[in-house]
Structure formats: structure tokens, C-alpha cells
PLY file of the C-alpha trace (Angstrom):
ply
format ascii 1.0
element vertex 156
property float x
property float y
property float z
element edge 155
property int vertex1
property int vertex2
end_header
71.87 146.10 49.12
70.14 146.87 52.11
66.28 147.38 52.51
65.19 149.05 56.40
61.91 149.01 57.00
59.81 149.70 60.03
56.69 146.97 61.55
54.89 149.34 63.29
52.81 146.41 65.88
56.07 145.44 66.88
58.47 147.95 66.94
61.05 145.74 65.00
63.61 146.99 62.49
64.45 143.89 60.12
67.73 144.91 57.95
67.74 142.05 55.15
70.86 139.86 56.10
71.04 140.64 59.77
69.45 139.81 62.82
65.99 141.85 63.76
66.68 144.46 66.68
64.27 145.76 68.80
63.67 149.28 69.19
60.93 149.97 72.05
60.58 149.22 75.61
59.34 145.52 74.95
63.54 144.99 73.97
64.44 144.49 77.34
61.87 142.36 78.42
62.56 140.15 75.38
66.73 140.22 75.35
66.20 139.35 79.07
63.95 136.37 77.88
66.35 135.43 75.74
69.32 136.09 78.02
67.49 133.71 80.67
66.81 131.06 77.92
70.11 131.01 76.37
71.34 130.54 80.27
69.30 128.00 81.07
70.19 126.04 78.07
73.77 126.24 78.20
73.40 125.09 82.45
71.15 122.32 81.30
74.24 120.98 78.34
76.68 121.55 81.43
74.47 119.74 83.73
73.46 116.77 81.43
77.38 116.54 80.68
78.66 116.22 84.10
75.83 113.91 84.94
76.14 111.54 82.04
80.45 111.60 82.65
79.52 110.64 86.17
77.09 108.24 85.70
79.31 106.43 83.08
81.85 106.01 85.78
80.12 105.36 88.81
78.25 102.65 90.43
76.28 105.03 92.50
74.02 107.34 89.79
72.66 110.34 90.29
69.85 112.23 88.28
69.41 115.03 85.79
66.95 116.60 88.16
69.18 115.75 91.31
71.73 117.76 90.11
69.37 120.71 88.39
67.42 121.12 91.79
71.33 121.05 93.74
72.15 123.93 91.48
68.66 126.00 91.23
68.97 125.94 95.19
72.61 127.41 95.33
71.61 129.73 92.69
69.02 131.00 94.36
70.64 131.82 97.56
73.92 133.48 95.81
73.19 133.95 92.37
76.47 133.12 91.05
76.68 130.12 88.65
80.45 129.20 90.31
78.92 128.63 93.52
75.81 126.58 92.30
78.04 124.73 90.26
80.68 124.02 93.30
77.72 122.86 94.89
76.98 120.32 92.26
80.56 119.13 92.17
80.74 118.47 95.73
77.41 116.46 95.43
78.92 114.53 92.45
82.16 113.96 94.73
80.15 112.39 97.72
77.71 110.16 95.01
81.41 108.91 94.06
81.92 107.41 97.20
78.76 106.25 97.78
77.35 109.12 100.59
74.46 110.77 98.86
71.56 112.81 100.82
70.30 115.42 99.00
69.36 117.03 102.65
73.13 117.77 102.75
74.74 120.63 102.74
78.90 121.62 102.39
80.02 124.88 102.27
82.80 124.35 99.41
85.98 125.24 99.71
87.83 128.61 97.91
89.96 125.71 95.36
86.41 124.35 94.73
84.72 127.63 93.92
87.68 128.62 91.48
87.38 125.28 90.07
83.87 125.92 89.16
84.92 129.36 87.82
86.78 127.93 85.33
84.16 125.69 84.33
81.31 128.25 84.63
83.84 130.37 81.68
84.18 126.95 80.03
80.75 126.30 79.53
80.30 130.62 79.15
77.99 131.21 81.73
79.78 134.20 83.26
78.65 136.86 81.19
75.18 136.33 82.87
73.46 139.10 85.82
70.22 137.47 87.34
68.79 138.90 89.99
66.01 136.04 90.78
66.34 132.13 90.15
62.98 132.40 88.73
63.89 134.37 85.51
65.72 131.34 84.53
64.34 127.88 82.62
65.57 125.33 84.68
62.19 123.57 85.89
62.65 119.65 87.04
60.54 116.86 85.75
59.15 116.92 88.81
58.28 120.57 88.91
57.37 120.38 85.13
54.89 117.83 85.86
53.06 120.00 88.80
53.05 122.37 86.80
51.16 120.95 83.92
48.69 119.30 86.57
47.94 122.36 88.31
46.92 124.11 85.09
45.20 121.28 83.78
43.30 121.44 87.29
42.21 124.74 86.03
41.38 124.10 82.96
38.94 121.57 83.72
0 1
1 2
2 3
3 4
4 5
5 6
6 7
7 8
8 9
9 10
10 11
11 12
12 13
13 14
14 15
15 16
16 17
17 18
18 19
19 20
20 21
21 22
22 23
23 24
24 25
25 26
26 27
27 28
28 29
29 30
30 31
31 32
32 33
33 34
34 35
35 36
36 37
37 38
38 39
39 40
40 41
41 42
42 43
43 44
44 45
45 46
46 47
47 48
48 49
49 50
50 51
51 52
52 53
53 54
54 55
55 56
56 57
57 58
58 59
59 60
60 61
61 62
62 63
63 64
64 65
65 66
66 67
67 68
68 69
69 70
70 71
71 72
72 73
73 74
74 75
75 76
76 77
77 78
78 79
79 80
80 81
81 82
82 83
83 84
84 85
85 86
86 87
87 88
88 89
89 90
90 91
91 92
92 93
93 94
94 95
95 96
96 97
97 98
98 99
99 100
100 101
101 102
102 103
103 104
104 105
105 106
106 107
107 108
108 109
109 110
110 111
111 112
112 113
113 114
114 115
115 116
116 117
117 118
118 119
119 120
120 121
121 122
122 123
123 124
124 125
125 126
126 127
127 128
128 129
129 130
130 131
131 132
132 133
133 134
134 135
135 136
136 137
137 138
138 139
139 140
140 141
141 142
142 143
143 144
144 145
145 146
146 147
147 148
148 149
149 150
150 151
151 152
152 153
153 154
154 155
């Protein structure tokens, strides 16, 4: 048995049993939220992984937020998650051998980028369109900290 019923302040139909769907303009906003948060959650797993297998292996380690700010940066410039993630794996690859500046930049090869493909659809991050690296949730300590200082700054 099903019960519909309507909340008008929200706009929400709630069938009992099933998950609430949105039925004014406020849905996209939201489902874009969520889109960006499920994203950003699913990067961070991928990122923490591949960070933790390196470090585990490797006398030369290499940070959470190394690797997060590596990938924002990429993102930002092509918004694909296979290039940002190619990016990553070629900084991984140098911090292997012991050459790490973060001021450094490769362009990665085509076999690197189709690597990363197939470990962007791994991880399912290809069903994804962002147009702006700033709709995602993938803030660094660092940044999280300024952040939180510079609204404490105002609060005060």
C-alpha cells in the first residue's frame, strides 16, 4: 500500500517505501548538490586509495592533499576526471623514484589518459558533467583551514 502525499514548503512528494523526489525548480539545484557530493566522495575513496597503496610501498610519501590539489588543478583546466587522474598517476610515478616538485608539470601520454579512463569507470566517476571545479567538495586541509579562519575572522 502506497500513501502520496504532497509538503507544500518543500515541494517534496514522499511515496512510503521509496526515495523522496523533488518536484519544483529547487530539484536541480539539489540533485546537482548531490551529484557534486556523491563526486567528490567517490574522488576522495579513489584518492585516499591510491595514496595509501603508494605510500605502503614507497620510501618517498606523498600526501592526501598533494594528490587532491594535483587533481583539483587538472580538473579545473579540462574538466575531465581521466585527465586529472593521469595527472595524479604521473605524480605518483615520479614520487616512486624519488623526483617530486609539485611545481611540475607533464603532459601525459594517450596510454596514460586511457589508463586513467579505466580507472575513472572503475571507481564510476564517468557518469559525471561539471562545468566548474568549484561545484565539487574537494577542499584541502589546507584550504579547509583558511577557510574556517577567514569566517571566524568575521565572526569576531
Amino acid at each position: 500500500m502506497q500513501f502520496n502525499f504532497k509538503m507544500k514548503s518543500l515541494d517534496i512528494d514522499y511515496v512510503i517505501g521509496a526515495k523522496p523526489t523533488l518536484t519544483s525548480s529547487v530539484s536541480n539545484t539539489l540533485n546537482n548538490d548531490d551529484l557534486a557530493i556523491e563526486f567528490s566522495n567517490k574522488v576522495k575513496e579513489m584518492l585516499f586509495r591510491k595514496v595509501s597503496s603508494h605510500n605502503s610501498t614507497n620510501d618517498v610519501e606523498v600526501s592526501l592533499d598533494q594528490v587532491t590539489k594535483i587533481f583539483k588543478n587538472s580538473f579545473a583546466s579540462y574538466l575531465k576526471p581521466s585527465f586529472a587522474l593521469a595527472d595524479v598517476n604521473i605524480f605518483l610515478n615520479m614520487a616512486t623514484v624519488g623526483n617530486v616538485d609539485m611545481g611540475d608539470y607533464f603532459e601525459p601520454s594517450m596510454e596514460e589518459i586511457k589508463e586513467a579512463e579505466r580507472e575513472v569507470k572503475g571507481y564510476g566517476l564517468d557518469n559525471y558533467d561539471f562545468r566548474d571545479v568549484d561545484d565539487l567538495y574537494l577542499q584541502t586541509d589546507e584550504e579547509l583551514k583558511d577557510e574556517a579562519s577567514t569566517w571566524l575572522a568575521n565572526v569576531i
